[in-house]
C-alpha positions as a printed Julia matrix, in Angstrom:
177×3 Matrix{Float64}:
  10.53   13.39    2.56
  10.93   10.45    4.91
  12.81    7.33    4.89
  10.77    4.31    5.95
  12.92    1.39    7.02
  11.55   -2.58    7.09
  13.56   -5.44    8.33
  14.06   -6.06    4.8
  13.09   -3.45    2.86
  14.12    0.51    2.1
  11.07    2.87    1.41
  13.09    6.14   -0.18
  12.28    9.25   -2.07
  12.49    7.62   -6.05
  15.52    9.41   -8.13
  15.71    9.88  -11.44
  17.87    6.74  -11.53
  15.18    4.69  -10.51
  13.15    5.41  -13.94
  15.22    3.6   -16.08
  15.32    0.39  -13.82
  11.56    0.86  -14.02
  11.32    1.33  -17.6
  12.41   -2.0   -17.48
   9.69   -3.48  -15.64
   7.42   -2.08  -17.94
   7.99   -4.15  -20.82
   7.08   -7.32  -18.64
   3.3    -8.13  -19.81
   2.2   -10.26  -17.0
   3.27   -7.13  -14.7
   1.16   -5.16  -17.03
  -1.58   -7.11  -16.4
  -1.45   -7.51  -12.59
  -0.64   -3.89  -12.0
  -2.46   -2.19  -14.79
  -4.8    -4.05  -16.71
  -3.19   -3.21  -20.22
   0.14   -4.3   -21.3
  -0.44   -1.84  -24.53
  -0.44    1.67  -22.02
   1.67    0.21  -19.69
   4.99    2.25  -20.18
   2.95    5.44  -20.72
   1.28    4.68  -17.26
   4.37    3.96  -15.77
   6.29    7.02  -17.61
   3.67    9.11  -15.85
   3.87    7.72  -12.6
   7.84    7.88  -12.03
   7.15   11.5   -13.67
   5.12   12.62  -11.26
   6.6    10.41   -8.2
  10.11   12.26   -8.4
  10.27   14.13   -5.32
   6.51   14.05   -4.19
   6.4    12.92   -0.71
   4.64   10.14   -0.55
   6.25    8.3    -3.65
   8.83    5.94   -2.6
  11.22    3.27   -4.25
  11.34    0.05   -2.73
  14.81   -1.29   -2.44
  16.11   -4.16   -0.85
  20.5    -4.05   -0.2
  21.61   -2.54   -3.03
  18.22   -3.42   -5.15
  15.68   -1.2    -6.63
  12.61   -3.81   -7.13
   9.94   -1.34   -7.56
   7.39    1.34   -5.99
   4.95    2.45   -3.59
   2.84    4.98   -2.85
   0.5     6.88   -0.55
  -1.57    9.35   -1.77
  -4.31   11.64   -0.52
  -7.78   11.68   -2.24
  -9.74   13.23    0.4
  -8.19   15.66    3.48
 -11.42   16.18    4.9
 -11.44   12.4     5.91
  -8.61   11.88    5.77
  -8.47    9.28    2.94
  -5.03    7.87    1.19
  -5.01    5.46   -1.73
  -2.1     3.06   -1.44
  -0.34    2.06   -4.89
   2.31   -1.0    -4.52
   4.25   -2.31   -7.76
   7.15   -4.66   -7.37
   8.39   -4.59  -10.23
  11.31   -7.38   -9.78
  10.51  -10.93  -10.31
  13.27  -11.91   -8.0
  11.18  -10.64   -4.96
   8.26  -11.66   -5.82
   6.54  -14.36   -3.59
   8.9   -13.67   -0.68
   6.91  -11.65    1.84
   8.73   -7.79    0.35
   4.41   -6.82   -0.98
   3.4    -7.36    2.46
   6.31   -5.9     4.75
   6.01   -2.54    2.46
   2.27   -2.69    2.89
   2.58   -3.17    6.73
   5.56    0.09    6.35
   3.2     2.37    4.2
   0.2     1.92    5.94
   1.72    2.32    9.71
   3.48    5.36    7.89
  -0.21    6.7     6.62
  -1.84    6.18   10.02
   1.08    7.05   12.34
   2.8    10.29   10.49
   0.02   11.33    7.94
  -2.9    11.22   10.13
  -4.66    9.24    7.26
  -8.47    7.66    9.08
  -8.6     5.13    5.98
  -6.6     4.04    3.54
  -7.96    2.0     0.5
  -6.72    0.23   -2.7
  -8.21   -0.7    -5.89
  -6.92   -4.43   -7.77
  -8.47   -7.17   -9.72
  -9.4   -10.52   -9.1
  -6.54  -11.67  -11.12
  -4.42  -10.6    -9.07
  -4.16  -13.16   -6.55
  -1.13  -12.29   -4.83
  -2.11   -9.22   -4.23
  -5.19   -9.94   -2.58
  -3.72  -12.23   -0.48
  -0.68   -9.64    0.34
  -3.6    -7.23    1.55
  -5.75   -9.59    3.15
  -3.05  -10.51    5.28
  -2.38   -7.25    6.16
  -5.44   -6.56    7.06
  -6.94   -4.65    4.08
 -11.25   -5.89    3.45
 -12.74   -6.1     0.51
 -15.14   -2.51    0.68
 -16.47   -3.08   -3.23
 -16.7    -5.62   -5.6
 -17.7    -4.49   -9.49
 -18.13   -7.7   -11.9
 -16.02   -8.18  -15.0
 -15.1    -4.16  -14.7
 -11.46   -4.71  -15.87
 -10.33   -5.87  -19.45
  -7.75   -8.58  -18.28
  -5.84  -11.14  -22.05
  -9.67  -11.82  -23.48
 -12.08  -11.49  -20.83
 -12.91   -9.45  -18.14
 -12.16   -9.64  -14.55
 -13.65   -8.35  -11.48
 -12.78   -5.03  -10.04
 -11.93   -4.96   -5.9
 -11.33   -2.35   -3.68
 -10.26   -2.85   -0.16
  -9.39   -0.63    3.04
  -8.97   -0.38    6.45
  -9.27    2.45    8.82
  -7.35    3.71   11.63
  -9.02    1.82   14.75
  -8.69   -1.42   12.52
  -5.16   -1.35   12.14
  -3.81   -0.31   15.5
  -6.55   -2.97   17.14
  -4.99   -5.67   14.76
  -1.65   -3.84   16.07
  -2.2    -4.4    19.23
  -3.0    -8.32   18.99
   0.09   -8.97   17.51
């Protein structure tokens, strides 16, 4: 499996150590909420994740020095395309709001296009999640779908988003830069 390096920021295969540092992370509601939508299946959904993501290729911890702050992912839902779903948690409230979300963004999805041959690559969040959508709006990600009040979010409901961007986009917006 690859190592992806940032300035900042180590993308590596996640260990077995990284679990309990995630475990962690888990118990954090508002995390719960921004990442899954339910702070009650939380742990289970990240139990299963970190299951599955030790030693699949395109899981990767995100560590910055010494740190592990989280995860990321690319994964394939559709090789005839082909079409990746990218998956982002950081998980550390000491990075957050310090530009780590979009450098591993900018990593993954120059990793997706360059080495994986992905044509798209999409993401699903909510419209709670403001940082997020302004982490992949910067990036370079466009909102594809919009489904009203889809999510359960505390007591309401909140919008569903999914974004993407395909090959030609990113290596045009690449290019300008």
């Amino acid at each position: 499996m690859a190592v992806l390096h940032g300035e900042r920021v180590l993308l590596r295969p996640v260990r077995p150590a990284d679990v309990v540092a995630h475990r962690e992370f888990a118990t954090d509601r508002e995390l719960a909420w921004l990442d899954s939508g339910n702070p009650h299946d939380y742990p289970q959904v990240v139990e299963n994740f970190l299951r599955d993501a030790v030693g699949e290729h395109a899981h990767f911890a995100i560590v910055v020095g010494d740190d592990y702050i989280g995860y990321c992912s690319l994964k394939m839902i559709s090789s005839s395309e082909p079409l990746f779903e990218l998956g982002i948690v950081i998980g550390d409230r000491n990075y957050w709001n310090r530009g780590f979300g979009r450098e591993v963004v900018r990593r993954l999805v120059t990793h997706g296009f360059r080495d994986l041959g992905a044509e798209s690559i999409e993401l699903t969040t909510h419209g709670r999640n403001e940082r997020a959508v302004c982490c992949f709006t910067a990036v370079g990600f466009r909102e594809r779908f919009r489904k009203a009040e889809a999510i359960p979010y505390e007591e309401e409901h909140v919008d569903m988003i999914e974004m993407s961007i395909d090959r030609a986009a990113w290596f045009a917006r690449r290019s300008r830069s």
